[in-house]
C-alpha positions in Angstrom: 0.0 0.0 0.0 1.3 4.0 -1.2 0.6 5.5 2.2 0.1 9.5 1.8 1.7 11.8 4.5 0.0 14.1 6.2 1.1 17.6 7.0 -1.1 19.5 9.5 0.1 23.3 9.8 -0.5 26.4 11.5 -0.9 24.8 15.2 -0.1 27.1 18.4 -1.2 24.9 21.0 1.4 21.8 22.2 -1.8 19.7 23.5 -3.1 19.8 19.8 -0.2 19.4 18.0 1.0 16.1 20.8 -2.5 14.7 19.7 -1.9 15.0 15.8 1.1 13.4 15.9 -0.2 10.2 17.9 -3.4 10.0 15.8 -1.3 9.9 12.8 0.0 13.1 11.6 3.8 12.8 9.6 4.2 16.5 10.0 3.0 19.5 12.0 3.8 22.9 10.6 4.6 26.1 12.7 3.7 29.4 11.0 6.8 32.0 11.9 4.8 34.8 10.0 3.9 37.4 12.4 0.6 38.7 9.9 -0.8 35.4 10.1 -3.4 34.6 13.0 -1.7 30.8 13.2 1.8 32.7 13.9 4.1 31.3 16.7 6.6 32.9 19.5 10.0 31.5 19.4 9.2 30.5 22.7 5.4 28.9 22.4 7.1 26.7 18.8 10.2 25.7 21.2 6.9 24.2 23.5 5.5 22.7 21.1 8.8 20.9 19.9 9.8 20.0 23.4 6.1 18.0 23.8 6.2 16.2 20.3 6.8 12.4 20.0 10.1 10.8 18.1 10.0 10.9 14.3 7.0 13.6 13.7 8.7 16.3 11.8 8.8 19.9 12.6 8.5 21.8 9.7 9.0 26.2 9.7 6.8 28.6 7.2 8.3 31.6 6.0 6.8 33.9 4.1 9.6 36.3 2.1 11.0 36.4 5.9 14.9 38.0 6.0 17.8 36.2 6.3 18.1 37.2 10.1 14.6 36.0 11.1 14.9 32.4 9.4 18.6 32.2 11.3 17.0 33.1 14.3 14.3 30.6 14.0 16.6 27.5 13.1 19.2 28.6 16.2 16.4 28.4 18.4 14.0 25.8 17.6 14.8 22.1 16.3 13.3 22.7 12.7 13.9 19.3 10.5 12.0 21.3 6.9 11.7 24.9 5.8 8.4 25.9 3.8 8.6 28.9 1.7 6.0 30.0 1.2 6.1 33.5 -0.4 8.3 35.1 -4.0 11.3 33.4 -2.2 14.4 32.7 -5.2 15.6 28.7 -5.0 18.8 30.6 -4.6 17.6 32.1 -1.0 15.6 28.7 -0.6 18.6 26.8 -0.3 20.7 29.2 1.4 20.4 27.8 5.0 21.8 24.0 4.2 18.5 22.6 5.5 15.6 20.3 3.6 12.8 22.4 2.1 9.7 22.6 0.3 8.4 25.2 -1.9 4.9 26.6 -2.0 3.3 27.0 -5.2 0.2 29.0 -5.4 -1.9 28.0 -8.4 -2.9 29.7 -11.0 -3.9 28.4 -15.0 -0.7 29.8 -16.2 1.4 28.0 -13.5 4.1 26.4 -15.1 5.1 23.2 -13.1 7.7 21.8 -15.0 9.8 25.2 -15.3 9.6 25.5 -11.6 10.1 21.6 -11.1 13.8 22.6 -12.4 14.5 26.2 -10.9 13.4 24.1 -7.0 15.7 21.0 -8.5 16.9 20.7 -4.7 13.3 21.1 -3.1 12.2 18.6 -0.9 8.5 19.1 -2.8 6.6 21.5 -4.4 3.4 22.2 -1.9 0.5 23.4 -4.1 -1.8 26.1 -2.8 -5.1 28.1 -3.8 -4.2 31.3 -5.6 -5.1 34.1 -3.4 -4.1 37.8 -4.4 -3.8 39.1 -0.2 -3.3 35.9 1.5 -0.2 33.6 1.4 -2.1 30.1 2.5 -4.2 29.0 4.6 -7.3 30.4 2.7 -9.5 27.1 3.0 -9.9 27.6 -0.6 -9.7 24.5 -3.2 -7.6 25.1 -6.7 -8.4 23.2 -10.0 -7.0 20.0 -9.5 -6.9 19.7 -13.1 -3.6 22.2 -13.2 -1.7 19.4 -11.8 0.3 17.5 -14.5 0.4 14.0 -13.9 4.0 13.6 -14.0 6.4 15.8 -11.7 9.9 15.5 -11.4 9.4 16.2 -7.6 7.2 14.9 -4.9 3.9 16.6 -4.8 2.2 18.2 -1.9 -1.6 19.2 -2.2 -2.6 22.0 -0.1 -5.8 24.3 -0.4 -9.3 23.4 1.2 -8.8 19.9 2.1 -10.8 18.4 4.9 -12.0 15.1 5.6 -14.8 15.8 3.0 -12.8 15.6 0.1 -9.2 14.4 1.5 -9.9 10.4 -0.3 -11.0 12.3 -3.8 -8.2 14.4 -3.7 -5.9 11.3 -2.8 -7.8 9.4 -5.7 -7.6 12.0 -8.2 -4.2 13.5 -7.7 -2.2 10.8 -6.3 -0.5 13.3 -4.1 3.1 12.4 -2.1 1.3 14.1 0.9 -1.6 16.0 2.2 -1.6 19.8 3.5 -4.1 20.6 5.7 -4.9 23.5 8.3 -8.0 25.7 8.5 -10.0 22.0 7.4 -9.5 20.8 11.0 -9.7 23.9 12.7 -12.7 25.3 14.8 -11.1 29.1 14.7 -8.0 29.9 12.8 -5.5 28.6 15.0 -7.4 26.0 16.9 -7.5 23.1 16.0 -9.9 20.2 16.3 -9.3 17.0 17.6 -12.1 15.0 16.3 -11.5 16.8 12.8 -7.7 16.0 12.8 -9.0 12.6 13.7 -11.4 12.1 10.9 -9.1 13.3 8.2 -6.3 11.3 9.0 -8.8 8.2 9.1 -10.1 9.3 5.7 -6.9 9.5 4.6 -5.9 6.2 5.8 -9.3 4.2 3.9 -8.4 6.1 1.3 -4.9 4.8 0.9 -6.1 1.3 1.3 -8.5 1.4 -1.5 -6.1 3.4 -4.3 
């Protein structure tokens, strides 16, 4: 069986993000941009970090942050994968000598393949809703469709996933891993347990029957 990860982002509560990783979830993402109502302290992520489990990993999301402010972040809190997430060069991606991923937001003249080889080095492309004042974490689903089927580089669907429509999107795309935050949220920022439940056990059925 292909088993899909699961990232969950955007958590600021250790409690919620100790119960995602023990129901299931690969990943949890910490959101270290300050205009963003899921953003972290230095000092609540290092909490969170302190209270995961062995092998969940801790990934960091940047937005077009400085050079100083990602340094800062990595020197202080045990970060295994950077997300950029912003207009952020492959040059300045891969500047800090760490894994990372870079977010893609869709739109129908999105070239894949060109930016498949400027992010040769990326750990994955993450593919987000297009949306002209917000840099993720919309809740909003892309065209699917806009997805070639072959990608020189592990794909990550992100963009108004929940439980509703993780197995479609799993059947349909074939993703390497799942993105989901505001899907399993009760308020941005606060997650819900039974919701991070049900779409990790939807994505789970799903795997076993594609």
């Amino acid at each position: 069986m292909i088993r899909t990860r699961v990232k969950i982002c955007g958590f600021t509560s250790a409690e919620q993000a100790v119960f995602a990783a023990h129901a299931g979830a690969d990943a949890i993402g910490l959101v270290f941009y300050p205009p963003s109502p899921r953003h972290v302290s230095l000092s609540k992520a290092q909490e969170i970090v302190a209270a995961l489990p062995a092998f969940t990993t801790v990934v960091a999301l940047f937005v077009d942050a400085t050079e100083e402010q990602v340094k800062n972040v990595i020197e202080q809190v045990p970060i295994d994968l950077l997300q950029f997430h912003g207009d952020e060069t492959a040059d300045k991606c891969r500047h800090y000598a760490k894994p990372y991923i870079k977010a893609i937001r869709m739109q129908p003249e999105t070239d894949i393949t060109a930016l498949t080889t400027e992010y040769n080095d990326a750990a994955g492309l993450l593919l987000d809703a297009y949306h002209a004042n917000t840099k993720g974490g919309t809740g909003e689903q892309f065209d699917w469709d806009l997805i070639p089927d072959q990608c020189a580089l592990p794909i990550i669907l992100a963009g108004g996933l929940g439980a509703h429509n993780a197995g479609e999107a799993i059947s349909r795309v074939k993703p390497y891993a799942l993105d989901v935050s505001s899907g399993v949220e009760i308020a941005k920022g606060i997650k819900d347990n039974n919701k991070i439940a049900e779409f990790l056990t939807e994505v789970y059925q799903s795997d076993r029957h594609n």
